[in-house]
BAFI-3210 file (N, C-alpha, C; in Angstrom, 3 decimals, decimal comma, padded with zeros to 6 digits):
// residues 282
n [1|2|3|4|5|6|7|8|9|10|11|12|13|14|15|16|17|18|19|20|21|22|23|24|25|26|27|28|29|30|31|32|33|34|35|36|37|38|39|40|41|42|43|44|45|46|47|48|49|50|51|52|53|54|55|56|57|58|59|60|61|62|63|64|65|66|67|68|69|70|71|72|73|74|75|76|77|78|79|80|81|82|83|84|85|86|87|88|89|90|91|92|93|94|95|96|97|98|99|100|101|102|103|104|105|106|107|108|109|110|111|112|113|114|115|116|117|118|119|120|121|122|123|124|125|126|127|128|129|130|131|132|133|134|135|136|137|138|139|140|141|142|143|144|145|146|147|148|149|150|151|152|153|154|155|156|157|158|159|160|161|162|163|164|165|166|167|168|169|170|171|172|173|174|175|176|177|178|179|180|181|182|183|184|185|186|187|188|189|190|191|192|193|194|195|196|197|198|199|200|201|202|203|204|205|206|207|208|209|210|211|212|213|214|215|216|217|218|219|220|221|222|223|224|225|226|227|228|229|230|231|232|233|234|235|236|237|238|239|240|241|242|243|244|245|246|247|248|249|250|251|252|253|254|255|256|257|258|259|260|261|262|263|264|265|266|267|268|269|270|271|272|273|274|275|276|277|278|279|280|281|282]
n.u [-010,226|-010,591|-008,879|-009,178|-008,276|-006,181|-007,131|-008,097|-008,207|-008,419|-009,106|-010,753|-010,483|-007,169|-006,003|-003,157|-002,286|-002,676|-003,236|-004,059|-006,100|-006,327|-005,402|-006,951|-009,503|-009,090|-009,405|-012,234|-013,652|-012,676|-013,997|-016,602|-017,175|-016,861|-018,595|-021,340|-020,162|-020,948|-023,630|-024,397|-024,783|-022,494|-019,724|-019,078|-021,070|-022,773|-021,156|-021,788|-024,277|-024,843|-022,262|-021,891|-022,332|-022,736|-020,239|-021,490|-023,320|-021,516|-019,162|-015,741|-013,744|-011,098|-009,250|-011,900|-014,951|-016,231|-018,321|-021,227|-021,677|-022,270|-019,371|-017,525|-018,713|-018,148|-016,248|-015,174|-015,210|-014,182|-014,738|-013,113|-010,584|-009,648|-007,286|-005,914|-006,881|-006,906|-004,350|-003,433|-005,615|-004,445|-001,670|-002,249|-003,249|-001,404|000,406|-001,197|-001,326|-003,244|-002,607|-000,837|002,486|004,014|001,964|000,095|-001,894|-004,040|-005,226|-007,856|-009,443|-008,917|-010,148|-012,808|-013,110|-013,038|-014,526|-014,316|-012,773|-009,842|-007,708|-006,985|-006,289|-004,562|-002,031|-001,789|-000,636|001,381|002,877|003,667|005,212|007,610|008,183|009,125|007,369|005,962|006,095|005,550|003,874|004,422|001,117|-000,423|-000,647|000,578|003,104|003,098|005,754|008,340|010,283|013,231|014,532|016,594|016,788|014,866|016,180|018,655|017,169|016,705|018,830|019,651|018,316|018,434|020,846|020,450|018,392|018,523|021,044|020,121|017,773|019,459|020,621|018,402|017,431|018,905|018,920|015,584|013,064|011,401|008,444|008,350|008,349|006,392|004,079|003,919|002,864|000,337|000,470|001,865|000,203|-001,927|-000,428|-000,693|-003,534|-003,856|-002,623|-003,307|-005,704|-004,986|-004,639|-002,985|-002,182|-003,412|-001,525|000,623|000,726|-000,034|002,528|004,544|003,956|004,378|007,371|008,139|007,009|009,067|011,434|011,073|011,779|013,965|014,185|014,847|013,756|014,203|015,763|013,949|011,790|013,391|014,037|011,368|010,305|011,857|011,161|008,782|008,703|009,932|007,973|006,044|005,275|006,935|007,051|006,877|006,861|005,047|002,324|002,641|002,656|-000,197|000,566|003,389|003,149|002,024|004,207|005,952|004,648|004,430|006,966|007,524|005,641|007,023|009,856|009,110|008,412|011,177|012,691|011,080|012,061|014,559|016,496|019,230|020,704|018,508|017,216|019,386|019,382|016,466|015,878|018,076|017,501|014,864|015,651|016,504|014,861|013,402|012,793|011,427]
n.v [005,275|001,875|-001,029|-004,448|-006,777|-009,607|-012,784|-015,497|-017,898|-020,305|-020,264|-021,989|-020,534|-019,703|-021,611|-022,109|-020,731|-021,500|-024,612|-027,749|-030,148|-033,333|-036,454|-038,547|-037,149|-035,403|-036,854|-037,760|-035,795|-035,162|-037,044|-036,707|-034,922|-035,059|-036,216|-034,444|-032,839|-034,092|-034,415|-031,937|-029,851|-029,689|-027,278|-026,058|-026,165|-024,167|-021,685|-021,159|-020,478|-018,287|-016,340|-014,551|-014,993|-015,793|-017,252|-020,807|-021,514|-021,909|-022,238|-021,675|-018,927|-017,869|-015,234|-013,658|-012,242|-013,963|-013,588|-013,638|-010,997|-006,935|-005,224|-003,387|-000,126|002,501|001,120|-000,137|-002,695|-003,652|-006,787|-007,412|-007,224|-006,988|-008,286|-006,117|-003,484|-003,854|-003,868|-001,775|000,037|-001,124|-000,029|002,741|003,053|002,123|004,541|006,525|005,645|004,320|001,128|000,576|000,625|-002,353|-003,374|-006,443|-008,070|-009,872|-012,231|-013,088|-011,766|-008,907|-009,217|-009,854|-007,287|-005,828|-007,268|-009,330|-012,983|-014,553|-014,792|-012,786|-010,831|-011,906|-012,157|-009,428|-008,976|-010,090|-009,171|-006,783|-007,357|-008,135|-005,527|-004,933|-003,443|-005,269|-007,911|-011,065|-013,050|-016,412|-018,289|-016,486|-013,437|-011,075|-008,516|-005,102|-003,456|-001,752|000,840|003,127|006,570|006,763|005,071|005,989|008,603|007,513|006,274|008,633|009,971|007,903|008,147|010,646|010,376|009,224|010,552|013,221|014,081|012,985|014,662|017,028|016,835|016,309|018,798|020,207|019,491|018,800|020,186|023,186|022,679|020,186|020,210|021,684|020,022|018,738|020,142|019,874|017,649|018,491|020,176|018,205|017,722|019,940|019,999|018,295|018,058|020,400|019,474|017,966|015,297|012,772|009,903|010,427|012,414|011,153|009,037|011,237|012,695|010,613|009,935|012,019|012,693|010,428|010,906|012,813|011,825|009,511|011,251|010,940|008,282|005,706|002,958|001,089|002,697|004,594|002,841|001,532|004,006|004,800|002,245|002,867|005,565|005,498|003,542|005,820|006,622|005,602|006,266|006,596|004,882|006,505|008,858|012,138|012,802|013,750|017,142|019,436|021,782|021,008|019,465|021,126|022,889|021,021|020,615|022,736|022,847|021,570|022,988|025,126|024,042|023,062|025,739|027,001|025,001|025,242|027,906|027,520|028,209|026,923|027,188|027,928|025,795|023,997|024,532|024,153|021,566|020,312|021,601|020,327|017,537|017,911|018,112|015,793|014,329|015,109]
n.w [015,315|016,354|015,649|015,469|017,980|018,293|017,765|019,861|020,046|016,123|012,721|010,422|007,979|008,664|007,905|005,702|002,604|-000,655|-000,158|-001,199|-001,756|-001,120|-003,005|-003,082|-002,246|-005,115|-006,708|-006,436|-006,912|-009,388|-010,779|-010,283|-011,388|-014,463|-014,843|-014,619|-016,815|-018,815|-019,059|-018,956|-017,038|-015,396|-014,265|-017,190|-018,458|-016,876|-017,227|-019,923|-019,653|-018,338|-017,940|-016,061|-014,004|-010,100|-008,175|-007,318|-003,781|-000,989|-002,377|-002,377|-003,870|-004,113|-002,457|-002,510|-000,906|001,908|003,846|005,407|006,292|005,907|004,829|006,946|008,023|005,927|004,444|000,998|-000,555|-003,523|-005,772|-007,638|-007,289|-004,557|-002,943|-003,498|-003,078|-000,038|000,076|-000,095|002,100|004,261|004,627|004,646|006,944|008,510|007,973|009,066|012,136|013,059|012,451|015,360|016,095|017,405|018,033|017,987|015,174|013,792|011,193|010,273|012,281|011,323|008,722|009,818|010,013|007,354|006,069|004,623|003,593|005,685|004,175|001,251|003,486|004,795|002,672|001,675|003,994|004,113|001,948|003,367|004,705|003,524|002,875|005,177|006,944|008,766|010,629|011,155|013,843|014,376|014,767|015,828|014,623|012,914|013,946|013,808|013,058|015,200|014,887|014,807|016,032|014,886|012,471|010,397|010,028|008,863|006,776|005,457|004,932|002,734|000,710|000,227|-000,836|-003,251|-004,426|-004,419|-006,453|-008,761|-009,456|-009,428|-011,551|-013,822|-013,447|-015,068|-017,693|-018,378|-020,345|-019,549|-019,960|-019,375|-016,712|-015,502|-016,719|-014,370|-011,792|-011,187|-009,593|-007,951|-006,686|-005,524|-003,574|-002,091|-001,247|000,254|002,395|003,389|004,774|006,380|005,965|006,140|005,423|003,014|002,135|002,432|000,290|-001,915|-001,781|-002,364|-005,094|-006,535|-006,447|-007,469|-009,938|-010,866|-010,767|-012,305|-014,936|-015,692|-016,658|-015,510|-014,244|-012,485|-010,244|-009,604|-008,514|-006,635|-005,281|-004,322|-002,326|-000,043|-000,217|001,209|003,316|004,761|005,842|007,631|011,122|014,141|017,213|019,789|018,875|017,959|015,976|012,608|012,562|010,847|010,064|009,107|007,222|005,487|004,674|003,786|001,688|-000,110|-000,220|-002,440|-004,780|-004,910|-005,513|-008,282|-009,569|-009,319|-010,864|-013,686|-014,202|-014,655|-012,976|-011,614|-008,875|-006,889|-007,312|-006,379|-003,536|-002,940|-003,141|-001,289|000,973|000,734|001,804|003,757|005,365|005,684|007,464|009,945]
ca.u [-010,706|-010,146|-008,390|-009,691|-007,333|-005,951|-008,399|-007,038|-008,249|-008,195|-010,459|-010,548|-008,867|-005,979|-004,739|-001,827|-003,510|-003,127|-003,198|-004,417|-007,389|-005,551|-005,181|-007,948|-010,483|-009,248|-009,920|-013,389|-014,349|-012,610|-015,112|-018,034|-017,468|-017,104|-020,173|-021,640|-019,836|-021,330|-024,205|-024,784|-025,137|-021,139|-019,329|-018,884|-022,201|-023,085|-020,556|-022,309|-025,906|-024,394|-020,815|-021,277|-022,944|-021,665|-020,496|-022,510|-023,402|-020,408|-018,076|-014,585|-013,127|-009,144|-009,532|-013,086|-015,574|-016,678|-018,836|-022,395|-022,161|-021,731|-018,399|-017,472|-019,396|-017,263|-015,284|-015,845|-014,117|-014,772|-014,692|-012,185|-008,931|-009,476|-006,294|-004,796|-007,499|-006,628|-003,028|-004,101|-006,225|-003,314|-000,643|-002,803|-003,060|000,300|001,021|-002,064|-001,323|-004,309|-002,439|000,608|003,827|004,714|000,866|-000,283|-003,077|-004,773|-005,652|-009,153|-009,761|-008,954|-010,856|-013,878|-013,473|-013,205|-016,031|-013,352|-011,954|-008,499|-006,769|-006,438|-005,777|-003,033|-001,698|-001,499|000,406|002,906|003,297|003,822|006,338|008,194|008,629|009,421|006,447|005,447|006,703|004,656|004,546|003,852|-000,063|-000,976|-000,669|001,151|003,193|003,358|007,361|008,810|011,373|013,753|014,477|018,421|016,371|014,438|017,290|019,390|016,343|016,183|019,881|020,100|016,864|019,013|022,036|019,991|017,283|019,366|021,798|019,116|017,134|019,819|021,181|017,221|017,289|019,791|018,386|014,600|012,845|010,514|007,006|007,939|008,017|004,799|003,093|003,753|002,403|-000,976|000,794|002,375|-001,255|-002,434|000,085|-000,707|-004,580|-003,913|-001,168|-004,252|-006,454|-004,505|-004,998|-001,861|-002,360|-003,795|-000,486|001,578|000,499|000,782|004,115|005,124|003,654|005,202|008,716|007,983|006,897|010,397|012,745|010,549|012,298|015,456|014,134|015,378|012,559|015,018|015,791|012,223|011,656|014,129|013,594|009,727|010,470|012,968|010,218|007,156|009,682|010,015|006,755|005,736|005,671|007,640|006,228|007,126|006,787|003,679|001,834|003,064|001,163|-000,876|002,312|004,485|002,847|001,760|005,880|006,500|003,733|004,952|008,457|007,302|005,424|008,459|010,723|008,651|008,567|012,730|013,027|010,579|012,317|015,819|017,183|019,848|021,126|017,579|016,969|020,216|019,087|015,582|016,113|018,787|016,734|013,576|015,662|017,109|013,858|012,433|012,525|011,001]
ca.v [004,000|000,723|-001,916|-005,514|-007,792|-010,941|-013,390|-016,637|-019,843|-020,665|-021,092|-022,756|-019,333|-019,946|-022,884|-022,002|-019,850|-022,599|-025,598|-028,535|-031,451|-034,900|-037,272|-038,885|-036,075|-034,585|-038,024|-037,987|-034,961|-035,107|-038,715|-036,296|-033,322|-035,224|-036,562|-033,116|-032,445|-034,655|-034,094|-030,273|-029,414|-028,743|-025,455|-025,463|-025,691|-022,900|-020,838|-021,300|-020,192|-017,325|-016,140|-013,158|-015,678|-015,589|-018,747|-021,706|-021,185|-022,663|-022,346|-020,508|-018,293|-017,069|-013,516|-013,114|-012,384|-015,403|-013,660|-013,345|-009,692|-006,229|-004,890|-001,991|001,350|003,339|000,207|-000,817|-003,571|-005,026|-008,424|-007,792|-006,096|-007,440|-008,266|-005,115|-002,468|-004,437|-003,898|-000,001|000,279|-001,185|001,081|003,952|002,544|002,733|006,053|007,501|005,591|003,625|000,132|001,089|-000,076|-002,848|-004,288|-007,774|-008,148|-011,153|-011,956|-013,738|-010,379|-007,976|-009,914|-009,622|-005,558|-005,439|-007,578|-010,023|-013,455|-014,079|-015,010|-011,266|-010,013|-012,367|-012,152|-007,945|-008,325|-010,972|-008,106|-005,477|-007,805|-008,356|-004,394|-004,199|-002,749|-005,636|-009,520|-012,379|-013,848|-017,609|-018,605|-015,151|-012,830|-009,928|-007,188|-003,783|-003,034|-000,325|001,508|003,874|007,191|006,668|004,207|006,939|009,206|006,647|006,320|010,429|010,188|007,629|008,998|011,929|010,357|008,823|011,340|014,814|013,873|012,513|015,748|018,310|016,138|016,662|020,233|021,373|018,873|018,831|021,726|023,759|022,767|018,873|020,322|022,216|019,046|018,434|020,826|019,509|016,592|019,246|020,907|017,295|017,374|021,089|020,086|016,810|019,018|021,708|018,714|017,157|013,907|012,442|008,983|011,333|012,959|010,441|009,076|012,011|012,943|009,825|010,343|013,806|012,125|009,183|011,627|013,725|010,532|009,109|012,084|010,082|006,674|004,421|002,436|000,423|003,630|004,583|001,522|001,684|004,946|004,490|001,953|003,747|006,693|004,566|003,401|006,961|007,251|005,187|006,716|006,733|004,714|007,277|010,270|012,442|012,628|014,978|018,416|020,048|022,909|020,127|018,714|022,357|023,195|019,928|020,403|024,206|023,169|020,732|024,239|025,765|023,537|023,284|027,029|026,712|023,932|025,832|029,061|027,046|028,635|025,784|027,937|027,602|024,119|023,187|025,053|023,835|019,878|019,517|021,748|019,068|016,136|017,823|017,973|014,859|013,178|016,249]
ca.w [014,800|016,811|015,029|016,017|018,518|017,778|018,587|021,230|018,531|014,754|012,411|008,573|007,474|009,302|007,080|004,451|001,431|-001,769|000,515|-001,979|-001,105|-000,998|-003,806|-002,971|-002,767|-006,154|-007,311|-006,434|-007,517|-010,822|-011,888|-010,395|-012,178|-015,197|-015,001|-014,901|-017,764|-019,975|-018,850|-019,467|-015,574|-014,894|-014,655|-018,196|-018,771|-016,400|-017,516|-021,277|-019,894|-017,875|-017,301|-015,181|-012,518|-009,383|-007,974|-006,024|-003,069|-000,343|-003,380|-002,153|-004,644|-003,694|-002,024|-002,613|000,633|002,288|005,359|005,189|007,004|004,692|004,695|008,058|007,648|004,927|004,044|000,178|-001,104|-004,804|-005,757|-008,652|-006,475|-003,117|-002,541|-003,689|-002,060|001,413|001,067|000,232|003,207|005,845|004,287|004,949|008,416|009,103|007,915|009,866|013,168|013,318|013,248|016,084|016,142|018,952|017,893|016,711|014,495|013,269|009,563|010,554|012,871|010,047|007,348|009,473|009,869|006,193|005,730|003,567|004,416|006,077|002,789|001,246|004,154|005,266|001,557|002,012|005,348|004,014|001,619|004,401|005,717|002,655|002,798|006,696|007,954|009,945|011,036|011,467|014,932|014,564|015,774|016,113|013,511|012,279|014,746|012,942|013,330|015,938|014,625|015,770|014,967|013,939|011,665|010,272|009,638|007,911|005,104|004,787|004,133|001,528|000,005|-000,548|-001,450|-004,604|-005,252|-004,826|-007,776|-010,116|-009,556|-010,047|-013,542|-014,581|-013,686|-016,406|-019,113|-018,635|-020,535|-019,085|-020,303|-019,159|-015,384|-015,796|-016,295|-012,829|-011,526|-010,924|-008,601|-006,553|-006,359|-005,090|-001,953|-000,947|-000,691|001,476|003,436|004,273|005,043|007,917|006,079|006,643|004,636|001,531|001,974|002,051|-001,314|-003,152|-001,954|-003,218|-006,411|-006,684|-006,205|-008,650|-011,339|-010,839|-011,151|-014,246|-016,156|-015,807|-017,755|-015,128|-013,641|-011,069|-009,521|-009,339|-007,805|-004,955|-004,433|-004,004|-001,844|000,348|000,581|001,859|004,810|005,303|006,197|008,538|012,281|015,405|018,524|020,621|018,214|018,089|014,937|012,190|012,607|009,688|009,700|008,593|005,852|004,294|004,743|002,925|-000,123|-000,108|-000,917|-004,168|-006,177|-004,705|-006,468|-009,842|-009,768|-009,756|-012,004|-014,907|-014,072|-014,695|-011,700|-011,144|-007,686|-006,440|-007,275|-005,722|-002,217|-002,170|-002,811|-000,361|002,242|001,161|002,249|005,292|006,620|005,368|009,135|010,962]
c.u [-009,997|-010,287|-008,828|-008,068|-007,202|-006,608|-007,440|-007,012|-007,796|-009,270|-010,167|-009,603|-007,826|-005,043|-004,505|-002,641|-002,394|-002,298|-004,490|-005,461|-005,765|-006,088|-006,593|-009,086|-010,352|-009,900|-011,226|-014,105|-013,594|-013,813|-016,698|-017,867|-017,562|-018,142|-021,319|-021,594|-020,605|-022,970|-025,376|-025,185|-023,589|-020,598|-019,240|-019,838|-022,974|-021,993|-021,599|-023,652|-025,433|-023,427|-020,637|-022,195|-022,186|-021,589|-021,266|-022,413|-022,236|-019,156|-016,765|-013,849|-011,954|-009,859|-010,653|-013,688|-016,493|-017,767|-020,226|-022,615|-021,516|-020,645|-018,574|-017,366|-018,254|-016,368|-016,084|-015,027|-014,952|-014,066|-013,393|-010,772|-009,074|-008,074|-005,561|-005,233|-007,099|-005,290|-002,774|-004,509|-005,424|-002,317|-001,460|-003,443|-002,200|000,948|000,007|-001,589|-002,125|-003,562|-000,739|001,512|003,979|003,192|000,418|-001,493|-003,116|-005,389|-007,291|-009,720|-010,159|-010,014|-012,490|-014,452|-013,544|-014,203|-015,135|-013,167|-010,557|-007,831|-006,229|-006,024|-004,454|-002,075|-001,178|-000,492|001,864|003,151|003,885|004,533|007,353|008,883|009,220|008,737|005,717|006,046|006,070|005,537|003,702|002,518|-000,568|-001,705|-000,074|001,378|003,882|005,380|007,757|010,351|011,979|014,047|015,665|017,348|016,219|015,459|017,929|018,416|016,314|017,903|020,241|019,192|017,716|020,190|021,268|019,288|017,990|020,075|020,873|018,450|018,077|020,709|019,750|017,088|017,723|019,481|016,740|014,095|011,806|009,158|007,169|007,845|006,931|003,772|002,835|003,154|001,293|-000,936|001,143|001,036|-001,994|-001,797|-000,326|-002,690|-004,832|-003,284|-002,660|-005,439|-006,343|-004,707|-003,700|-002,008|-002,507|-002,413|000,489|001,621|000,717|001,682|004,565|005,263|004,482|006,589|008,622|007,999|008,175|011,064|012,125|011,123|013,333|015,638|014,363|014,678|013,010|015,016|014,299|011,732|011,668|013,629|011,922|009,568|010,963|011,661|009,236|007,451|009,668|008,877|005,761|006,273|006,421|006,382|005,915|006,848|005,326|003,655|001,787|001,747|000,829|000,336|003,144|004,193|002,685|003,189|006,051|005,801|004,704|006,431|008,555|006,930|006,710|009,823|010,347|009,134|010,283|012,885|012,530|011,222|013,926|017,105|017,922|020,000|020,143|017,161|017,934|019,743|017,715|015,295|016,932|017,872|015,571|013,964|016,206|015,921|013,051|012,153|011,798|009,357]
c.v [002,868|-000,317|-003,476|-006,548|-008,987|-012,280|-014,391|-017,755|-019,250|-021,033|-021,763|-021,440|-019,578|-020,854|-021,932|-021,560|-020,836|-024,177|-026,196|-029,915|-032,285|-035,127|-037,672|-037,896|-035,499|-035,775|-037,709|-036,931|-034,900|-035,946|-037,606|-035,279|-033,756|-036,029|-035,714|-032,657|-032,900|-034,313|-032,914|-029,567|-029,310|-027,631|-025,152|-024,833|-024,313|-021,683|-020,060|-020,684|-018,663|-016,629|-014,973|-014,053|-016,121|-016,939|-019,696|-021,515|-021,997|-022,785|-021,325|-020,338|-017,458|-015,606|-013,018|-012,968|-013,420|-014,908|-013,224|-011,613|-008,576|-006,036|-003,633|-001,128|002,059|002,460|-000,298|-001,410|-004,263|-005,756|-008,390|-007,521|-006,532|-007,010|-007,026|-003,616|-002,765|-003,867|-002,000|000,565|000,287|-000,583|002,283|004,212|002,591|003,951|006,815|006,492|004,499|001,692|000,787|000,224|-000,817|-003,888|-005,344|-007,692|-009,495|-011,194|-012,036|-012,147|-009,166|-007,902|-009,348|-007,772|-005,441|-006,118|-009,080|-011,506|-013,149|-013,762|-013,839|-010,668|-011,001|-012,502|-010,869|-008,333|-009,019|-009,837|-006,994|-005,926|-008,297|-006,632|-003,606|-003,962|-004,076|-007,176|-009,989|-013,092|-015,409|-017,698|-017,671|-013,926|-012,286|-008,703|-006,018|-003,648|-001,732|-000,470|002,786|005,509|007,480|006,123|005,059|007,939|008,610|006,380|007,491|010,264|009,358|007,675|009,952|011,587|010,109|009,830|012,691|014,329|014,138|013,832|016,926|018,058|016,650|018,124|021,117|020,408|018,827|020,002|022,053|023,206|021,051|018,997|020,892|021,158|018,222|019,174|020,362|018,343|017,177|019,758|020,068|017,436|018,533|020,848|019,021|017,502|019,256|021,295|017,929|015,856|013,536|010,477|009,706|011,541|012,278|009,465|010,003|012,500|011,943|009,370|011,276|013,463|011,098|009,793|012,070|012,755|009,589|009,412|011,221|008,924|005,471|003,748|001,341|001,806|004,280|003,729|001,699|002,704|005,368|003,910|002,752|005,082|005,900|004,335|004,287|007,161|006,940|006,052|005,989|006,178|005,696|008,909|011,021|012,233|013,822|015,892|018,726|020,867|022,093|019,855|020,010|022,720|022,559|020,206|021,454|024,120|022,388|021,907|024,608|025,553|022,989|024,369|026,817|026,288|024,725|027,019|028,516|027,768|027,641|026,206|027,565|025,790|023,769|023,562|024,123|022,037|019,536|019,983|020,735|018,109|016,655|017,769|016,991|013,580|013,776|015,582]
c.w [015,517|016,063|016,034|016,601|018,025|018,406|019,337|020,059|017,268|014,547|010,821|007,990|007,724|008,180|005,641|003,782|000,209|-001,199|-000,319|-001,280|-001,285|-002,357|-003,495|-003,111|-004,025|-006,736|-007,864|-006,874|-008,809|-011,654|-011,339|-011,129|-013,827|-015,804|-015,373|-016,488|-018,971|-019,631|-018,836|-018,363|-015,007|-015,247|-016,035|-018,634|-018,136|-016,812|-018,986|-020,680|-019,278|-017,194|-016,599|-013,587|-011,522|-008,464|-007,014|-004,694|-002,524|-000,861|-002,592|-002,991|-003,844|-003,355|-001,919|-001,133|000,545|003,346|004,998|005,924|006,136|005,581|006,011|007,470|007,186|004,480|002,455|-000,345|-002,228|-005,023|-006,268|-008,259|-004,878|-002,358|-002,600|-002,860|-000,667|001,747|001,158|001,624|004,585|005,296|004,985|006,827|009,213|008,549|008,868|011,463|013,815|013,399|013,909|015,996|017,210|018,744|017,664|016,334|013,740|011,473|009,977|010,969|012,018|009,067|007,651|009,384|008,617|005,545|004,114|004,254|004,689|004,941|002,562|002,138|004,473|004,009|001,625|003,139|005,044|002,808|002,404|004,663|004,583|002,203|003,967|007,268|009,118|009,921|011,504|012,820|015,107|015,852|016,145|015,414|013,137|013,447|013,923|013,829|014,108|015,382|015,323|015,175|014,067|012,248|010,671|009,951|008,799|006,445|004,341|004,146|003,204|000,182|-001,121|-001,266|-003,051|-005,196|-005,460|-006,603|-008,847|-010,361|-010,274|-011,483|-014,247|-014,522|-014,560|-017,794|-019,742|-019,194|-019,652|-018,819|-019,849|-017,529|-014,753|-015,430|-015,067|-011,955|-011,045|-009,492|-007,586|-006,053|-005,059|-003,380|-001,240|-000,138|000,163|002,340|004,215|004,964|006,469|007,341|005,801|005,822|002,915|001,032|001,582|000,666|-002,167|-003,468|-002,854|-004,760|-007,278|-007,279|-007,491|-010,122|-011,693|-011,459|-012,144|-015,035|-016,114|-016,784|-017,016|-014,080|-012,822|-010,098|-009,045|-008,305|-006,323|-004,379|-003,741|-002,765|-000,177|001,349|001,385|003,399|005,081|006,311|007,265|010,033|013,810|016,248|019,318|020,514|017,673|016,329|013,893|011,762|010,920|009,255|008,856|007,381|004,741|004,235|003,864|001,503|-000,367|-001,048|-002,597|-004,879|-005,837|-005,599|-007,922|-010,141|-010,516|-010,671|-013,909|-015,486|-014,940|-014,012|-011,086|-009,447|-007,014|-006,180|-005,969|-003,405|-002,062|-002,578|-001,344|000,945|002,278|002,041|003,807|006,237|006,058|006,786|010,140|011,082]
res [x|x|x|x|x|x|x|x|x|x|x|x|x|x|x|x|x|x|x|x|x|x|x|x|x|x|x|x|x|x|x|x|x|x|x|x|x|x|x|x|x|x|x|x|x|x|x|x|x|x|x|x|x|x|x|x|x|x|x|x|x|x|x|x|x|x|x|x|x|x|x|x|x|x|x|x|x|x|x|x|x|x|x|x|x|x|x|x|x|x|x|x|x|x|x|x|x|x|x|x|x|x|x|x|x|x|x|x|x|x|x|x|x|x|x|x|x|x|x|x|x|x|x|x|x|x|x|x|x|x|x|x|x|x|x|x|x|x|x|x|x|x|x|x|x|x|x|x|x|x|x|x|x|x|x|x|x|x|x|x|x|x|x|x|x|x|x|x|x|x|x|x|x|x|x|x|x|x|x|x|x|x|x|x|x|x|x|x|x|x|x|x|x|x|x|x|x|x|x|x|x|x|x|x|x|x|x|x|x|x|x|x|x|x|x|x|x|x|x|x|x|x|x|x|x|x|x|x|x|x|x|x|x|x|x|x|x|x|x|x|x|x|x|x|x|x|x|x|x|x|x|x|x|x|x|x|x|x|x|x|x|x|x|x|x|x|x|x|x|x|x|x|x|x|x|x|x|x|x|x|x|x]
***
């Protein structure tokens, strides 16, 4: 899939997302709208004859799509989540490869592959860049982040410094039948594993992991460590693209370590967490 270049101009997207009329223009449309009002022909009034109506034509609604052309073939974006399906879609972009590291990308560009304006999309990336994955280059757009693989190492080991512990404290307190109910999440990673989908995957690992450190109660730690993983996950400039083997290894070792955990095989546990994180950079 080819990702759209950063175009050379600017267009009305471009300007600041809640950039205000002037004094003067609110002016003037405050004395007309309340003219309307009284009237029984302003928004109130249309709200009152039909509130699922969608707004006047030329009207711009925050995040909504502005482009008269449908949305790119298999792309569906609804009205009500814009913003949040967008920042879905470029996560899953940068775990599969599709936007590369060292790249710039354009909001305007983006907006029109998703069939969206800029807004949501440049809203998602200042998200992405509020998590690392990418830095805004003034007048341009957005360059996905190259990392290294020390980098990459240094997240697997403080991954583990936080998540090992927490795991093998839950292993001798959780009962049985509350690791069971996981079960179904580990199920989720072995059929993305056997899929090669490599975005799929990387969601439900993270899931997997989220569920585990829930048992704990402490929804900072959760947090971070969520965090923490996601960074994981992103790829290497330089580094090929992790094989199908890898990912079924990786699901493999989550039943693996339910199994343990239900069994209350502490010995086990303690072997197959630390072997997860030793190979959580491979």
């Amino acid at each position: 899939m080819e990702w759209p270049a950063t175009p050379s101009g600017h267009t009305a997207e471009d300007r600041a997302p809640g950039t205000r009329p002037s004094a003067d223009e609110g002016g003037r449309r405050a004395r007309a709208g309340s003219g309307r009002e009284r009237s029984g022909t302003g928004p109130r009034a249309a709200r009152r004859h039909d509130e699922g109506a969608e707004p006047p034509s030329g009207t711009h609604v925050r995040g909504e799509h502005t482009h008269s052309e449908p949305p790119a073939p298999g792309t569906v974006v609804r009205r009500h989540s814009v913003r949040g399906q967008i920042l879905d879609a470029l996560r899953a972009a940068l775990v599969s490869g599709e936007l590369r590291p060292g790249e710039v990308y354009s909001a305007p560009a983006l907006g029109e592959r998703f069939g969206v304006s800029a807004t949501p999309v440049r809203e998602a990336m200042q998200q992405l860049g509020l998590e690392g994955a990418v830095e805004t280059v003034p007048n341009r757009g957005f360059r996905v982040v190259v990392r290294t693989a020390r980098e990459l190492a240094e997240l697997a080991e403080v991954r583990a410094l936080i998540e090992v512990p927490v795991m093998l404290r839950l292993a001798r307190t959780v009962p049985a039948a509350r690791w069971a109910e996981l079960v179904p999440l580990a199920e989720a990673t072995a059929v993305a594993a056997a899929t090669g989908d490599r975005a799929g995957y990387a969601e439900s690992d993270r899931a997997f992991h989220r569920a585990v450190l829930s048992l704990d109660g402490n929804d900072q730690l959760v947090a971070v460590a969520d965090d923490l993983h996601r960074r994981s996950q992103w790829p290497l400039v330089s580094a090929p693209a992790p094989r199908r083997a890898d990912l079924v290894a990786d699901a493999a070792e989550h039943a693996a370590l339910l199994e343990a955990l239900i069994a209350q095989d502490l010995a086990v546990v303690t072997s197959l967490v630390r072997e997860h994180f030793n190979g959580a950079d491979r």
